[in-house]
C-alpha positions in Angstrom: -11.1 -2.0 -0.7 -11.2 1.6 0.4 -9.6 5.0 -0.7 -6.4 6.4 0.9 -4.1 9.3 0.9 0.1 8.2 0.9 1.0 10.6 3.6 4.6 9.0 4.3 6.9 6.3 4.0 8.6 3.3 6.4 12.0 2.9 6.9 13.2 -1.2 8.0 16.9 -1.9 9.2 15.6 -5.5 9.6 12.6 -7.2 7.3 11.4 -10.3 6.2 13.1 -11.5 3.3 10.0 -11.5 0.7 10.0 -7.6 1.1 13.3 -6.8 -0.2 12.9 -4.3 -2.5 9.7 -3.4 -2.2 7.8 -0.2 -0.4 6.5 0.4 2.4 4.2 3.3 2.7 1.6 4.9 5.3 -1.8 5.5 4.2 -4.4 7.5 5.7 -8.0 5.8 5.5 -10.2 8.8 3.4 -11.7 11.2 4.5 -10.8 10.9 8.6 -9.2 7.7 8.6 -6.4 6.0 10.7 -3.2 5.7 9.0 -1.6 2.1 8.3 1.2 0.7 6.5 0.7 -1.0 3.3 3.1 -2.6 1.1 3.3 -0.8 -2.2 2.5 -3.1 -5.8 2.0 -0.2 -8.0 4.8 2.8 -7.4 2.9 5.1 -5.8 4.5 8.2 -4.2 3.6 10.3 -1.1 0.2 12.8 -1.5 -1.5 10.1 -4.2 -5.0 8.7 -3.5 -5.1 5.0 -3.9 -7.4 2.1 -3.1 -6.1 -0.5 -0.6 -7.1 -3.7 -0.3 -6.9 -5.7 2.8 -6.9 -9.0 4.3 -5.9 -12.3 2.5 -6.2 -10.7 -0.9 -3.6 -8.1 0.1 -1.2 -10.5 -1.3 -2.6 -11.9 -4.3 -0.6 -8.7 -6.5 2.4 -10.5 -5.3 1.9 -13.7 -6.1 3.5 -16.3 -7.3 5.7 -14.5 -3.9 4.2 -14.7 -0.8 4.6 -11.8 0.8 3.5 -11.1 4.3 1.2 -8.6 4.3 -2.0 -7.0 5.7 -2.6 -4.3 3.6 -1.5 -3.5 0.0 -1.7 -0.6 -2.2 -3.1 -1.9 -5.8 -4.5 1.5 -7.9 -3.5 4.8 -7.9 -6.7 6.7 -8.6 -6.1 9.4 -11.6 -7.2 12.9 -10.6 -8.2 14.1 -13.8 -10.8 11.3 -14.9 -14.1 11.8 -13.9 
């Protein structure tokens, strides 16, 4: 798992058929990171950090679904706790 910034969001005119309805979002890897796509479990919107998690695991938020993924957004870190 790492942090990321949602700096924008993916658009699909054709998809696999377990990712109807869900988000597709571009993350930047913090601080310098590249940016990848991750499916969104947890409604976050663009300019939120969150923690991605990658690999097999990506699609355990999903399940009993399998959804075919890479990466997946699964916290949106608060700003104000500390």
């Amino acid at each position: 798992m790492y942090l990321g910034k949602v700096v924008g969001n993916v658009v699909c005119s054709v998809q696999d058929e377990s990712l109807t309805g869900r988000s597709l979002l571009l993350v930047q890897r913090l601080p310098n990171g590249p940016v990848v796509v991750a499916i969104d479990a947890v409604g976050a919107g663009i300019g939120e950090t969150v923690y991605i998690c990658r690999g097999k695991e990506a699609s355990f938020p999903f399940l009993p679904t399998e959804v075919p993924t890479e990466t997946s957004i699964v916290a949106i870190v608060d700003p104000s706790s500390k």
